[in-house]
C-alpha positions, 0 to 999 in steps of 0.5 A: 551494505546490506543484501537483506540475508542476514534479516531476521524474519519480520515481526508481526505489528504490535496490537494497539492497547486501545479497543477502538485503535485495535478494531482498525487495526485488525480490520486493516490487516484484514483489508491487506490480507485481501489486497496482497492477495489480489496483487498477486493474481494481477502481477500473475495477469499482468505477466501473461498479458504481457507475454501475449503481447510480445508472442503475438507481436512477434510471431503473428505481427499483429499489435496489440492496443490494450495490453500496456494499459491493462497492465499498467492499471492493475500495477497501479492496483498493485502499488496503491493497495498494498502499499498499507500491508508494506506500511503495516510491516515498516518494509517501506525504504527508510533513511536509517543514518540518524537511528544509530546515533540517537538513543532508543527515546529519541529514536521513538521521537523520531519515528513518532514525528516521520509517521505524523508527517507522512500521515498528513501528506498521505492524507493530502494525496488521498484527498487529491485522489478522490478527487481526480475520481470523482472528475473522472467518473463525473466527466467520463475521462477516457486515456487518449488511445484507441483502447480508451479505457476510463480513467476512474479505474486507476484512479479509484484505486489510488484513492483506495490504497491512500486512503488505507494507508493514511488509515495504516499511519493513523493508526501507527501514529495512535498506537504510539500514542496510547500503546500496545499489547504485550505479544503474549496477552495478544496471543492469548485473546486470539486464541 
């Protein structure tokens, strides 16, 4: 069983041979740098808010309304946006009992064909996102507490993070297909 101290650090995702591929690519991580970084202020928001709600309750006796909404939309946030930085990096949980016993070409197949599912089903779910969005927005659907914040709040943001990590997949799944950069050539054209 593994506790991850003996991981080694994660490498960088590997540059897509493809102009086209590596333009989305970068502008993906980009987009992940942004949103991990506005994860982190709401998990910082989110803490705080919490905290108030428990020292107020506790000491004051007073209840609070809007608190467990306002920290479960910005953990939706949290969740749906960076679900595409975790994608980039493979950190997400995989089932690895198959990748010991298959050769490093059927292992490539393998990974080939996960990534090729999950992009469709991804795709699917962001679809399905954008459309809870629009009734939302369109029907101004409320959560049913006295707080009543929109629910097109949440829901924008699952859409956003699902249809960035369906970009994240197809981009993946292309890479895979048209190749990659060696790490000392990528190097080179950052510079």
């Amino acid at each position: 069983m593994s506790h991850g101290f003996e991981m080694q650090p994660q490498a960088k995702p590997a540059v897509p041979a493809n102009a086209v591929v590596a333009g989305l690519h970068h502008a993906l991580a980009k987009f992940n740098k942004l949103a991990v970084f506005l994860a982190m202020i709401a998990l910082m928001l989110t803490s705080i808010i919490l905290t108030y709600s428990v020292v107020v309750r506790y000491f004051f006796h007073q209840p609070t309304d809007w608190q467990d909404e306002a920290s479960v939309f910005m953990l939706v946030g949290v969740i749906f946006l960076c679900s595409a930085y975790v994608q980039s990096l493979r950190g997400h949980i995989g089932i690895e009992a198959l990748a010991g016993f298959l050769s490093p070409r059927a292992n490539q197949v393998r990974m080939f064909i996960v990534d090729l599912i999950s992009f469709v089903f991804c795709a699917f779910f962001a679809w399905k996102s954008w459309t809870l969005f629009h009734e939302a927005w369109v029907d101004g659907q409320t959560t049913s507490s006295t707080f009543a914040p929109p629910l097109w709040i949440p829901y924008s943001m699952m859409a956003i993070g699902m249809t960035v990590l369906t970009l994240q997949l197809l981009v993946q799944v292309l890479t895979r297909i048209t190749g990659t950069v060696p790490a000392s050539v990528a190097a080179k054209e950052q510079a």
